[in-house]
N, C-alpha and C positions, 0 to 999 in steps of 0.2 A: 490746463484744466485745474478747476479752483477747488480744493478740499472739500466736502461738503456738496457741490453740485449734484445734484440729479437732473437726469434726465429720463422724459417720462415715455419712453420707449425702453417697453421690459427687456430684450434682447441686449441692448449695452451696458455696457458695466455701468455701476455707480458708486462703485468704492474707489479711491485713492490705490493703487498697486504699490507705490512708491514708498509706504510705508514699513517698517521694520517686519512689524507681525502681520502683515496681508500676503499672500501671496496665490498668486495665479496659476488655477488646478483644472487639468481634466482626471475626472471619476474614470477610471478601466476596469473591466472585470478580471477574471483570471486569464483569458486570452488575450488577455491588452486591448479588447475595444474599447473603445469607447463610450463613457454610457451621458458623458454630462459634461458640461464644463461651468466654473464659477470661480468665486476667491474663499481661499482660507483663511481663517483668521485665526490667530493664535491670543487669548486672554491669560490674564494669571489661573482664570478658575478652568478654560473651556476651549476645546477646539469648535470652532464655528464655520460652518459652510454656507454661504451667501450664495444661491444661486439666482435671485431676480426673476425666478418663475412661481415660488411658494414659498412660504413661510420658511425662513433657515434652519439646516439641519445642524444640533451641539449634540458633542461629546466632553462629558466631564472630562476631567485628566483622572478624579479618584475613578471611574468608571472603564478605566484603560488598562488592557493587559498587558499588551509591551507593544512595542513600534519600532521603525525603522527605517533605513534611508536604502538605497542603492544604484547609482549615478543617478537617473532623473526621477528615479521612482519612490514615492515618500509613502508609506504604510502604516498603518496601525488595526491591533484587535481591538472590540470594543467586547465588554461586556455586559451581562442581563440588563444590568440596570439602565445603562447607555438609551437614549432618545429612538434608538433604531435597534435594541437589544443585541443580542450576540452577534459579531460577526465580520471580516476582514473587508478594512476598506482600502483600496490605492489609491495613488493619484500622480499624475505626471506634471511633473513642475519642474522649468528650468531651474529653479533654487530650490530642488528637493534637501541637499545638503544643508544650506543654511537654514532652509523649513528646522529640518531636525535637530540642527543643533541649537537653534532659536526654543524650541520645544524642553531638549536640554538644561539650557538654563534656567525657563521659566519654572520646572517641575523640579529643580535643585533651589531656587531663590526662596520658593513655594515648602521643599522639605514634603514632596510629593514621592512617592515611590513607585517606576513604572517601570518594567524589564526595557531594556536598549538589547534589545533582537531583532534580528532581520525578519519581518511577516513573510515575508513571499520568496 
């Protein structure tokens, strides 16, 4: 699959996964269902969620109150100001780990201050 490709069937992906800061998320609520799946994207300034059904959902990093990993499960608070305002999101991702620590270094490179707590 060639970087850059779309295709124009909304239900398949059309991000590259293979890249550093993408990684591929299902949304859970607090009972671990399931509510969504898409890719996360990790910027210098912003977490971004692509889901290929509506307009992507961002979360600044200054708008982040702490976050979190714990084996496949990657978490963060958002606050007020945040695109979706206050409130815990999860997500299940085989590279929840390196999601987080990829997160890590961008909000240390950055001189970003976010609590490293477990959300959930």
């Amino acid at each position: 699959e060639a970087m850059g490709h779309r295709c124009s069937c909304p239900q398949k992906e059309t991000l590259p996964v293979n890249l550093r800061h993408k990684f591929k998320v299902i949304n859970v609520d607090d009972d671990g269902n399931e509510l969504g799946s898409g890719i996360m994207e990790l910027t210098n300034v912003e977490l971004i969620l692509h889901t290929g059904r509506r307009d992507s959902v961002r979360w600044h990093y200054l708008c982040l109150r702490r976050y979190g990993c714990d084996v496949n499960l990657f978490s963060f608070e958002s606050g007020r100001m945040c695109q979706t305002g206050e409130g815990i999101f999860a997500f299940k991702c085989a590279r929840a780990e390196e999601m987080f620590n990829r997160l890590q270094e961008i909000l240390r490179n950055n001189n970003i201050n976010v609590v490293e707590k477990a959300v959930i």
